[in-house]
C-alpha positions as CSV (number, residue, x, y, z in Angstrom):
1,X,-10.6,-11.7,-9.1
2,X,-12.4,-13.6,-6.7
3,X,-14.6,-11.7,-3.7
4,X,-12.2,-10.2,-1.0
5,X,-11.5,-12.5,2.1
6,X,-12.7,-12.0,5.5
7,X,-9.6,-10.3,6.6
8,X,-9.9,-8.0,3.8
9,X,-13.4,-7.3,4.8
10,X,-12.8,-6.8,8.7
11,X,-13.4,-3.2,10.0
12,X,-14.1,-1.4,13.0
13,X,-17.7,-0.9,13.7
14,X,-18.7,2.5,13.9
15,X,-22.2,2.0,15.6
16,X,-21.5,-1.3,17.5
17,X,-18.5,0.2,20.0
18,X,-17.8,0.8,23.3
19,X,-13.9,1.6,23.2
20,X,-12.3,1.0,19.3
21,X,-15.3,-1.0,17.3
22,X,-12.7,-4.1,17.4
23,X,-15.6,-6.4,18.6
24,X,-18.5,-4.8,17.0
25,X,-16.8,-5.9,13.8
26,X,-15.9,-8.7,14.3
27,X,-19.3,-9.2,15.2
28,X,-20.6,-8.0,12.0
29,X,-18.4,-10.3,10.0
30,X,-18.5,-13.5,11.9
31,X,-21.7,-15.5,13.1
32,X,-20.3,-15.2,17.0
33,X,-22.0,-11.7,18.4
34,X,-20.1,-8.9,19.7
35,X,-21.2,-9.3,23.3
36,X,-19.1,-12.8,22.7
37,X,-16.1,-11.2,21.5
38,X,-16.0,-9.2,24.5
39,X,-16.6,-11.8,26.5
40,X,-13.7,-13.6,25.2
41,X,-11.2,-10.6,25.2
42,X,-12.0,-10.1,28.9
43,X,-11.2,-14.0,29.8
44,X,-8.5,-13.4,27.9
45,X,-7.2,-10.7,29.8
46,X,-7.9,-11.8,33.3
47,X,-6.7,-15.3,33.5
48,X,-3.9,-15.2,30.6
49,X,-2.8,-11.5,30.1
50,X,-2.4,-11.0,26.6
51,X,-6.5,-10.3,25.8
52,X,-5.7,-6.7,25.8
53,X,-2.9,-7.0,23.8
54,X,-4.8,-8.5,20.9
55,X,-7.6,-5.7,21.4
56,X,-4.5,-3.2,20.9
57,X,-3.3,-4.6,17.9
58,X,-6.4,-5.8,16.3
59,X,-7.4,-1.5,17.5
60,X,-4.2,-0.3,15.5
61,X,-4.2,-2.4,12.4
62,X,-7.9,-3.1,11.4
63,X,-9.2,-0.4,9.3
64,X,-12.2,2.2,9.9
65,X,-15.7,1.2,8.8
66,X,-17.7,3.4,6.5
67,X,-20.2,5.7,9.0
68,X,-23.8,5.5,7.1
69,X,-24.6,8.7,8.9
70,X,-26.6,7.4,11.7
């Protein structure tokens, strides 16, 4: 079977987070940094509303990432 997809791959950072590790890993598993995918959550939320509700879900359903004990 081919490699997993990037949804498959997606996890919650464990060293890049500030609140869940939603956009520290989606920083590690997409060429946009994390500072950008905060960025973008927060315009989200101010001007249309429903950036927090994405961080909520993406917070609920995306799986823990390994620790590597750091």
């Amino acid at each position: 079977m081919q490699d997993k997809n990037f949804l498959q791959r997606l996890t919650k950072s464990q060293q890049d987070k500030w609140i869940g590790g939603v956009c520290g890993g989606l920083g590690e598993y997409t060429p946009i940094p994390s500072w950008c995918w905060r960025f973008i959550f927060s315009v989200l939320f101010f001007f249309f509303g429903f950036g927090l509700l994405f961080y909520i879900l993406l917070w609920i359903f995306v799986p823990a990432g390994e620790d590597n004990g750091q």
